[in-house]
NUVO-665606 format. One record per residue (C-alpha): residue number from 1; x, y, z. Coordinates in Angstrom, 1 decimal, always signed. Last residue first. Layout:
! residues N
(NUM (X Y Z))
...
END
This chain:
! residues 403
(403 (-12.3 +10.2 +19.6))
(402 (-9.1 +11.3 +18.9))
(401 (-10.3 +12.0 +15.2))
(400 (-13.4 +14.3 +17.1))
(399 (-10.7 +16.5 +18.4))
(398 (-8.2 +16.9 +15.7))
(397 (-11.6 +17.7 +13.9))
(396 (-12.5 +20.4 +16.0))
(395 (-8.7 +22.0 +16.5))
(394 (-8.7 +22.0 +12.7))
(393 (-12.0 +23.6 +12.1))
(392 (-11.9 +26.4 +15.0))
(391 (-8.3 +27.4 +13.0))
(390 (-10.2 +27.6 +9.6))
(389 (-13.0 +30.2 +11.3))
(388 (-9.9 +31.7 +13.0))
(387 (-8.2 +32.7 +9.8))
(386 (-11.8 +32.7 +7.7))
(385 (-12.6 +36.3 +9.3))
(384 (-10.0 +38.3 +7.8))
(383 (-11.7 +37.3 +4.8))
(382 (-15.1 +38.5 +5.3))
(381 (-17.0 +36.9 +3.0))
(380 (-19.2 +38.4 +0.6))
(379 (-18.8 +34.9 -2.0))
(378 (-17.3 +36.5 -4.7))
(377 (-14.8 +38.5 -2.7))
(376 (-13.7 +35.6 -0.5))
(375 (-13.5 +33.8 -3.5))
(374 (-10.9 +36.5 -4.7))
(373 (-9.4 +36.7 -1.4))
(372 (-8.9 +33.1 -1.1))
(371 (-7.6 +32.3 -4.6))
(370 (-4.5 +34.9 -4.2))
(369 (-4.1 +32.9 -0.6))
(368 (-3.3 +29.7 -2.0))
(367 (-2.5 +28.1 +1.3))
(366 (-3.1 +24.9 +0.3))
(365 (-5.9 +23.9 +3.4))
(364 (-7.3 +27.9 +2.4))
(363 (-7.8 +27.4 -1.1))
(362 (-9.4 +23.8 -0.6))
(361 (-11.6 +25.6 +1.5))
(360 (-12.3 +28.8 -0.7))
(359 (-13.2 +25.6 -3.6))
(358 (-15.6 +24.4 -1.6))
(357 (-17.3 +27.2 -1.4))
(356 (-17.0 +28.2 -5.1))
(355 (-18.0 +24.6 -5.7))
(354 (-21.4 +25.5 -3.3))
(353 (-21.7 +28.7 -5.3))
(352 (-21.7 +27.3 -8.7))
(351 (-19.4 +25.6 -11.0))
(350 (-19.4 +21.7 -11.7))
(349 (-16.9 +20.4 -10.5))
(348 (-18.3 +16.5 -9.4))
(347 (-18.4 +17.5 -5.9))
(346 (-20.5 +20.7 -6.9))
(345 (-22.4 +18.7 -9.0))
(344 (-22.9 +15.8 -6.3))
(343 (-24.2 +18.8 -3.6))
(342 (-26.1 +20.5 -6.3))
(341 (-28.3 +17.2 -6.8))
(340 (-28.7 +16.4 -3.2))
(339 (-26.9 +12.8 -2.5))
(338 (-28.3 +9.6 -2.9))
(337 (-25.0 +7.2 -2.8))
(336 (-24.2 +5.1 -5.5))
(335 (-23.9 +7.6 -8.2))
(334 (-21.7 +9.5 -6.4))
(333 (-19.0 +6.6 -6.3))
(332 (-18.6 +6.7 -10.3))
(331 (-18.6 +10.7 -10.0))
(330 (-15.4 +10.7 -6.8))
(329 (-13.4 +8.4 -9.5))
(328 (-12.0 +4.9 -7.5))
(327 (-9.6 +4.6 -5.1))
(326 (-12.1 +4.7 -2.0))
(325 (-10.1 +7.1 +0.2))
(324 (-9.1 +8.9 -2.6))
(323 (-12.3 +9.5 -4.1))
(322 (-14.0 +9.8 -1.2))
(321 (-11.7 +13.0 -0.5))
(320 (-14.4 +15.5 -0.9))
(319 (-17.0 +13.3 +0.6))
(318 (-16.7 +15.1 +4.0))
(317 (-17.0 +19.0 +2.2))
(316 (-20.2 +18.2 +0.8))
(315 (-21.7 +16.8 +3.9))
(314 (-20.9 +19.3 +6.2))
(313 (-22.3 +21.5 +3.3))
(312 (-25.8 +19.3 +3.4))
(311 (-25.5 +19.7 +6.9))
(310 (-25.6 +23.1 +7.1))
(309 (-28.2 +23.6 +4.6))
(308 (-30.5 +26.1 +6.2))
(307 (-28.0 +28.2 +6.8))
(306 (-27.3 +28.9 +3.5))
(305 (-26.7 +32.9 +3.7))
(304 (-22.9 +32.4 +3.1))
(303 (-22.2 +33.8 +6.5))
(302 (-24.6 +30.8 +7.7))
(301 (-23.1 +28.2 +5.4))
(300 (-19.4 +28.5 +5.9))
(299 (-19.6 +26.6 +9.4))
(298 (-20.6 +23.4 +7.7))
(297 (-17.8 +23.8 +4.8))
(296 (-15.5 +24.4 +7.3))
(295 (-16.6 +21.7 +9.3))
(294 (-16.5 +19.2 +6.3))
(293 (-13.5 +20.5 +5.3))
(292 (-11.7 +19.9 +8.5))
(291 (-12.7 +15.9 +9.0))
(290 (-11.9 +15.5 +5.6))
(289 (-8.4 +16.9 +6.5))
(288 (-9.0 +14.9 +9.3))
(287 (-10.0 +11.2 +7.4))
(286 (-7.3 +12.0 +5.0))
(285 (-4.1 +12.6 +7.2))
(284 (-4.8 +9.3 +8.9))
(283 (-3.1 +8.0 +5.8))
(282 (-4.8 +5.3 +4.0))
(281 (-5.1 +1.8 +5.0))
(280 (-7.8 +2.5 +7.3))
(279 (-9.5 +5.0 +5.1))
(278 (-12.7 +3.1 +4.9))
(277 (-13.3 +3.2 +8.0))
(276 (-12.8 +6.9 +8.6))
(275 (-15.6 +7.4 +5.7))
(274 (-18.1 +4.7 +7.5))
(273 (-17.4 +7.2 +10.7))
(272 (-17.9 +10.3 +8.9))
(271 (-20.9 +9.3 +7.3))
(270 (-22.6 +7.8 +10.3))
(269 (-21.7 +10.9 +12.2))
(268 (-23.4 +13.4 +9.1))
(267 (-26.5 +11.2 +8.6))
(266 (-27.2 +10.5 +11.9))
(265 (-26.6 +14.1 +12.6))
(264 (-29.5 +14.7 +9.9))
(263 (-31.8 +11.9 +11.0))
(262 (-31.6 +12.4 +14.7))
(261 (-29.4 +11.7 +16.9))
(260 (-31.4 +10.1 +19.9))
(259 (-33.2 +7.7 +17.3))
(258 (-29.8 +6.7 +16.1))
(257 (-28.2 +5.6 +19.7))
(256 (-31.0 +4.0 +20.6))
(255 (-30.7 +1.7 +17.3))
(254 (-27.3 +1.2 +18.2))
(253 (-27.5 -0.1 +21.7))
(252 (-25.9 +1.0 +25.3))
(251 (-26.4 +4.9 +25.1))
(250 (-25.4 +6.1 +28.7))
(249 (-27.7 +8.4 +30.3))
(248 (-27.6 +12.4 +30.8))
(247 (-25.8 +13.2 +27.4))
(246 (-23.0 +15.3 +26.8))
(245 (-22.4 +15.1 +23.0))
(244 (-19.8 +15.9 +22.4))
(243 (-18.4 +14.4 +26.0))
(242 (-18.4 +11.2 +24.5))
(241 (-21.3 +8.8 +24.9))
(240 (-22.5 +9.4 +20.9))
(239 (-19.3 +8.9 +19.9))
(238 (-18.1 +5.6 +21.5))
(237 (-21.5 +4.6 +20.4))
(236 (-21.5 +5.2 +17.1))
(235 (-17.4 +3.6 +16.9))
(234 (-18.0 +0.6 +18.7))
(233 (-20.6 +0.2 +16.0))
(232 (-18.2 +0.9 +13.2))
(231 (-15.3 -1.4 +14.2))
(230 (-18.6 -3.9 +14.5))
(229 (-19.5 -3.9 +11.1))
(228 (-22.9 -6.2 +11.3))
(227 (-24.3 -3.9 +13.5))
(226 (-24.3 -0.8 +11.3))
(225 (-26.6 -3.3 +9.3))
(224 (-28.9 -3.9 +11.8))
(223 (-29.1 -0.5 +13.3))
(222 (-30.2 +0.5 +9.4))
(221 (-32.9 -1.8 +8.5))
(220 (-33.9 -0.6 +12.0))
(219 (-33.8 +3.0 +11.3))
(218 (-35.4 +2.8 +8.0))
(217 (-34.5 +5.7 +6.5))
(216 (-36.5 +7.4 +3.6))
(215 (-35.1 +8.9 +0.9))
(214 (-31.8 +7.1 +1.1))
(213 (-28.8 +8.5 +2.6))
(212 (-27.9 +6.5 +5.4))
(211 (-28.9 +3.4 +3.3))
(210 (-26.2 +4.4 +0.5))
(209 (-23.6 +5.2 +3.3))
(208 (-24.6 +2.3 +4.9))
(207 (-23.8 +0.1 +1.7))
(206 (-20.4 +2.2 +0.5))
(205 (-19.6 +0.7 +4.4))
(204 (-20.0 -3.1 +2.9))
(203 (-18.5 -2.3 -0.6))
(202 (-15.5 -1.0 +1.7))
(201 (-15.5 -4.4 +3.7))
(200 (-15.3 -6.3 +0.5))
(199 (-12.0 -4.8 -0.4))
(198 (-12.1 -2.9 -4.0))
(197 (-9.9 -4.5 -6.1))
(196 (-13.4 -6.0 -8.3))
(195 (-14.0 -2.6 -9.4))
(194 (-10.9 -1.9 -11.0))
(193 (-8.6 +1.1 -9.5))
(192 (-8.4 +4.6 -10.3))
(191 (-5.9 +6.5 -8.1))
(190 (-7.9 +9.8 -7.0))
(189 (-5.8 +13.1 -6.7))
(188 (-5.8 +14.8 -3.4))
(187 (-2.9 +12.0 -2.1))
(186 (-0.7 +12.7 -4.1))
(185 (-1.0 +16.5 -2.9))
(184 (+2.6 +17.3 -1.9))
(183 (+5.3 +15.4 +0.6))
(182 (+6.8 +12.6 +1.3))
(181 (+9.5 +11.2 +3.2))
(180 (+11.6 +8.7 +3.1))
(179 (+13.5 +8.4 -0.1))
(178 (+15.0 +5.6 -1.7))
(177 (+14.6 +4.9 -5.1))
(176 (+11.6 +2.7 -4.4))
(175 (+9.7 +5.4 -2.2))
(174 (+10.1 +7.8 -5.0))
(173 (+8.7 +5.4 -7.3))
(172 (+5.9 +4.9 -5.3))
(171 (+5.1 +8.6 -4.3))
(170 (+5.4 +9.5 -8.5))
(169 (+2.7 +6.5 -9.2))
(168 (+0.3 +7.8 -6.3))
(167 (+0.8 +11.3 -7.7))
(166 (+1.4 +14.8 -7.1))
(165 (+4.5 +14.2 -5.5))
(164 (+5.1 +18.2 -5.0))
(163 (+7.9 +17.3 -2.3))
(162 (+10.5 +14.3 -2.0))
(161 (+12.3 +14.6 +0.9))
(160 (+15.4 +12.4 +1.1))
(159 (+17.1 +12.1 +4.6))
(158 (+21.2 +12.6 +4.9))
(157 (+23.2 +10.1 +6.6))
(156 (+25.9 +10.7 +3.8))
(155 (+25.0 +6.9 +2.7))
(154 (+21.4 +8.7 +1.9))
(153 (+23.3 +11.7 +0.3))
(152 (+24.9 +10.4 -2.8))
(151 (+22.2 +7.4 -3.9))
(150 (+19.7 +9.2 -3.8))
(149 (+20.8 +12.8 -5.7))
(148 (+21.0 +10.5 -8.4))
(147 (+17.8 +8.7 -8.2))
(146 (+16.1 +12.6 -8.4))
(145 (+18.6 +13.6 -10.5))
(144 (+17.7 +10.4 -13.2))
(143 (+14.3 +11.4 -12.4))
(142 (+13.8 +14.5 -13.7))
(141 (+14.0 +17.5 -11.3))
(140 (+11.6 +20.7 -11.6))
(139 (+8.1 +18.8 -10.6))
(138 (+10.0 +16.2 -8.0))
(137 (+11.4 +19.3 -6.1))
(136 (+14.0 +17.5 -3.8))
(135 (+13.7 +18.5 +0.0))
(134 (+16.8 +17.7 +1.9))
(133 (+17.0 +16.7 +5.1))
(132 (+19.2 +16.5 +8.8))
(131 (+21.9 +18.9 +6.6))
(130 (+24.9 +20.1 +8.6))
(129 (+27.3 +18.7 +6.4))
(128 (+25.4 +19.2 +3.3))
(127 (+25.8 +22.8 +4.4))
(126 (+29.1 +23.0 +3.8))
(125 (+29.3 +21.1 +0.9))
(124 (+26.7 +23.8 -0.8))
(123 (+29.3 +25.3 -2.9))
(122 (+29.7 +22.4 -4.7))
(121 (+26.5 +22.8 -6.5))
(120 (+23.6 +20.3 -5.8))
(119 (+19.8 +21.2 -6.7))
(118 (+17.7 +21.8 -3.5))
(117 (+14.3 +22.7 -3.4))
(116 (+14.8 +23.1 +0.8))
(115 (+17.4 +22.3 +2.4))
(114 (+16.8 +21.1 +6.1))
(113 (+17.9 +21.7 +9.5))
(112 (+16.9 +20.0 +12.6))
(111 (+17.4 +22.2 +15.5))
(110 (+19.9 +20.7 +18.6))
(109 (+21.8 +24.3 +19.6))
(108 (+24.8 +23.1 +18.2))
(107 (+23.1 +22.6 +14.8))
(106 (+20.9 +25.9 +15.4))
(105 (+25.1 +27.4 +16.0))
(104 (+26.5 +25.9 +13.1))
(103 (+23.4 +26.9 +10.4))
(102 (+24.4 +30.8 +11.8))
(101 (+28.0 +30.1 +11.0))
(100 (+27.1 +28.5 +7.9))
(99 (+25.0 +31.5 +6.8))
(98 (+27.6 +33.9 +7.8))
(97 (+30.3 +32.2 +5.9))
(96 (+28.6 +32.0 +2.6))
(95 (+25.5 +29.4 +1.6))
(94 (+24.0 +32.1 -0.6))
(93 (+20.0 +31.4 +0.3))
(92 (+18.3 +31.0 -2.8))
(91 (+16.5 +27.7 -1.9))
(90 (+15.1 +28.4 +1.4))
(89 (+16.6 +26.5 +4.4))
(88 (+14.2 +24.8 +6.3))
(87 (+14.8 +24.7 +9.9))
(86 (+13.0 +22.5 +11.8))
(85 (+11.1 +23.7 +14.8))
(84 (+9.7 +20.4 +17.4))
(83 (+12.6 +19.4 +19.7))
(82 (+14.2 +23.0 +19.3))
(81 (+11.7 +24.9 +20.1))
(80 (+10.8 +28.0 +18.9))
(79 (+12.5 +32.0 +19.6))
(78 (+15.6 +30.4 +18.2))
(77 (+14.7 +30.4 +14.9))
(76 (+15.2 +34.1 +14.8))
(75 (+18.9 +33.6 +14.5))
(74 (+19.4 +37.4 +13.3))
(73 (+21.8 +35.7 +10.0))
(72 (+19.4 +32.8 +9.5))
(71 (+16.0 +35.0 +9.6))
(70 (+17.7 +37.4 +7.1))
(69 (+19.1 +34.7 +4.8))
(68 (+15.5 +33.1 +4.1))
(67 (+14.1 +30.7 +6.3))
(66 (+11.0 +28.4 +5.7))
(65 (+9.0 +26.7 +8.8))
(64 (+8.9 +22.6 +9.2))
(63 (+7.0 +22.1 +12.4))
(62 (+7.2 +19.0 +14.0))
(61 (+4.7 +16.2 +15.4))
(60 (+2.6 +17.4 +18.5))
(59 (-0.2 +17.6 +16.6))
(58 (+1.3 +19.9 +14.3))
(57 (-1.6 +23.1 +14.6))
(56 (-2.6 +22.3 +18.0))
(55 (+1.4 +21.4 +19.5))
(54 (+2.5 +24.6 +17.6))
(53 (-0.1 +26.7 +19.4))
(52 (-0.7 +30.1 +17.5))
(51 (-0.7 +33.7 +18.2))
(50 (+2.3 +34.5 +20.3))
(49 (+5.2 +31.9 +19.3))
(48 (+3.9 +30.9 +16.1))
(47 (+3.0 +34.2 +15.1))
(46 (+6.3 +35.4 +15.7))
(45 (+7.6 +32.8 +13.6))
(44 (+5.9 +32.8 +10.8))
(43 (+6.0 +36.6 +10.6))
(42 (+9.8 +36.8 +10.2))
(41 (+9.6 +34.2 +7.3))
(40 (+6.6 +36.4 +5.6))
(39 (+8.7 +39.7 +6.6))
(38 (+12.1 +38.2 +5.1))
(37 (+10.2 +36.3 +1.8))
(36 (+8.5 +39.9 +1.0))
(35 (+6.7 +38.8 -1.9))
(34 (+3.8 +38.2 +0.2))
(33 (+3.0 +41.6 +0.6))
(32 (+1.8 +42.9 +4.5))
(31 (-0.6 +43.6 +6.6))
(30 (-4.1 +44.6 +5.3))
(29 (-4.6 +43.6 +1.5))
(28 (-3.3 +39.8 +1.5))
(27 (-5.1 +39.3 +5.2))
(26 (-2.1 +38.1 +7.3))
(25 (+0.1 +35.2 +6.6))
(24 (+1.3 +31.7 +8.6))
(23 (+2.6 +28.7 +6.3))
(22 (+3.6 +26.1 +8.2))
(21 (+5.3 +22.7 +6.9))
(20 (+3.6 +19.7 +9.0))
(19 (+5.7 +16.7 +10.2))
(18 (+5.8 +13.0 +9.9))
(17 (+2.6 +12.1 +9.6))
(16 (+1.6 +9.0 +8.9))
(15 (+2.0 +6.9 +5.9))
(14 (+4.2 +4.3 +6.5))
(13 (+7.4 +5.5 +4.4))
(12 (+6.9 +8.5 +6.1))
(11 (+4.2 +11.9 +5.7))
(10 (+4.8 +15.6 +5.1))
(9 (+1.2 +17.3 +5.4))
(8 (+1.0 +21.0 +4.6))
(7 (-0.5 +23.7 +6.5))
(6 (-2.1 +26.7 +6.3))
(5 (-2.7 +30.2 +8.4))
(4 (-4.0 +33.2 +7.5))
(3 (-3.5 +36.0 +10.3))
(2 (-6.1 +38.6 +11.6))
(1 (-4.8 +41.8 +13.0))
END
């Protein structure tokens, strides 16, 4: 049986990754319904302990996984480790005797538990002594609750969690009242910026990226101006002397280093690394998820019947997050960079099978299974399939990013 799996980013004050919550499934038609919260719970963590490597999908950081009553009461939990599970209490578990008993014993046992959604009612005192976290909805709460809540449990020892930040305004503002960690898709939404904020050494990779993708390439006009960034050059040849690529000889100068890749890796690798670049003062979160994308995207095109066009959807799914890494709108910086025409429309929104693509990756990366199957049935994919496919992608990209 195939399983779905996605994850979800919960990042510090700092901006790196903190945790990831899981979210583990089967095909929608072929295993079981997802309103059954005591199967889907029950299923996580099975599949965590024989399908799944928690160290591959976390990156060694921990592994947030919702409990319902059930899973409490039958201490399932305790099938994952300790160091790295933490227990996330859903929102409509009663907190009665049994449930604080079973919370008790993952305490004694050394879990980290947290409350998920919450909204405070006396009746969860007993928990609140056992809480590590609590998760505060920041769509469902307004913000005097949000502040509120704040102030009362921080001095309790308690960490804040604000989740479905949707914004960079909202992740600010939660930051200033307090609370230390964040997560949600702030960071999937572009944060428009003037022009003349952007740092000169962004304008400088926007250059490459421009030259990469010009009509014709002049290598040289290009080695030279890779040169002048040298983060990026150490970068190229860092890369191109890894194990990736398993050459015979050692690459010791750009321009060698381009001839040997080829105008459409070139394109790709060159990409990629101006992208990481550019993120520097962004999450590290963005340059893999970009990273994943990208290789979805690439590895999409052959059962899609666009093989041909592999690295245009590499490509595609890479600049995804431009917008956010370069704070300004994803059109604006499009029209700066010579792209293919379908490639900027589809980045741009515009519908169409590449957008339907990249809208099944963005699907998966959420975990919005509903919109998988159907764009799995518009597209003729098999959607059993894309569990693995999406699983190849992130132990890829964690790769190349430790590179």
């Amino acid at each position: 049986m195939e399983h779905f799996i996605a994850r979800q980013p919960i990042f510090d004050t700092k901006g790196r990754v903190y945790a990831y919550e899981l979210l583990f499934r089967s095909g929608l038609h072929n295993y079981f319904d997802c309103d059954d919260q005591d199967l889907a719970a029950a299923s996580v963590i099975a599949n965590s302990n024989l399908l799944f490597d928690l160290d591959e999908m976390t990156g060694g950081t921990k592994a947030f996984i919702n409990c319902t009553s059930k899973v409490l009461q039958e201490d399932l939990m305790t099938t994952l480790p300790r160091q790295q599970a933490v227990v996330e209490v859903l929102e409509d578990v009663k907190p009665d005797d049994s449930i604080i008993a079973a919370c008790q014993r993952l305490k004694k046992q050394g879990y980290t538990l947290a409350l998920d959604d919450f909204v405070y009612h006396e009746n969860f005192e007993p928990l609140l002594e056992l809480a590590d976290i609590i998760k505060v909805d920041f769509l469902l709460s307004d913000v005097d609750e949000q502040e509120r809540l704040a102030k009362i449990m921080i001095p309790r020892g308690i960490k804040m969690l604000a989740e479905k930040v949707e914004t960079h305004e909202v992740y600010e503002q939660a930051k200033q009242m307090g609370y230390q960690l964040f997560q949600g898709y702030f960071f999937a939404k572009p944060v428009i910026i003037s022009r003349k904020d952007i740092p000169t050494n962004k304008v400088q990779f926007l250059r490459i990226l421009k030259d990469i993708h010009a009509q014709e390439v002049d290598f040289k006009k290009l080695a030279l101006t890779i040169q002048s960034e040298v983060s990026l050059s150490y970068k190229l040849l860092k890369l191109i002397n890894s194990a990736a690529f398993a050459l015979r000889h050692k690459v010791t100068s750009i321009l060698q280093a381009l001839s040997l890749l080829g105008l459409r890796e070139i394109r790709n690798w060159v990409s990629l690394l101006s992208i990481a670049s550019m993120a520097d003062d962004k999450p590290a979160e963005l340059v893999v998820s970009s990273l994943i994308r990208a290789r979805l995207c690439e590895q999409l095109a052959q059962p899609c019947k666009m093989g041909d066009r592999q690295s245009d959807m590499f490509l595609m799914g890479l600049f995804s997050l431009l917008d956010v890494i370069m704070s300004r709108p994803i059109g604006e910086i499009l029209q700066e960079i010579t792209v293919e025409e379908d490639i900027l429309e589809s980045l741009t929104g515009t519908p169409g099978t590449l957008r339907s693509i990249l809208d099944l990756v963005i699907a998966i990366e959420k975990g919005e299974w509903e919109q998988v199957s159907r764009l799995a049935i518009e597209l003729q994919l098999e959607e059993q399939s894309l569990s693995t496919t999406y699983l190849d992608a992130v132990k890829w990209a964690q790769d190349i990013y430790s590179m």
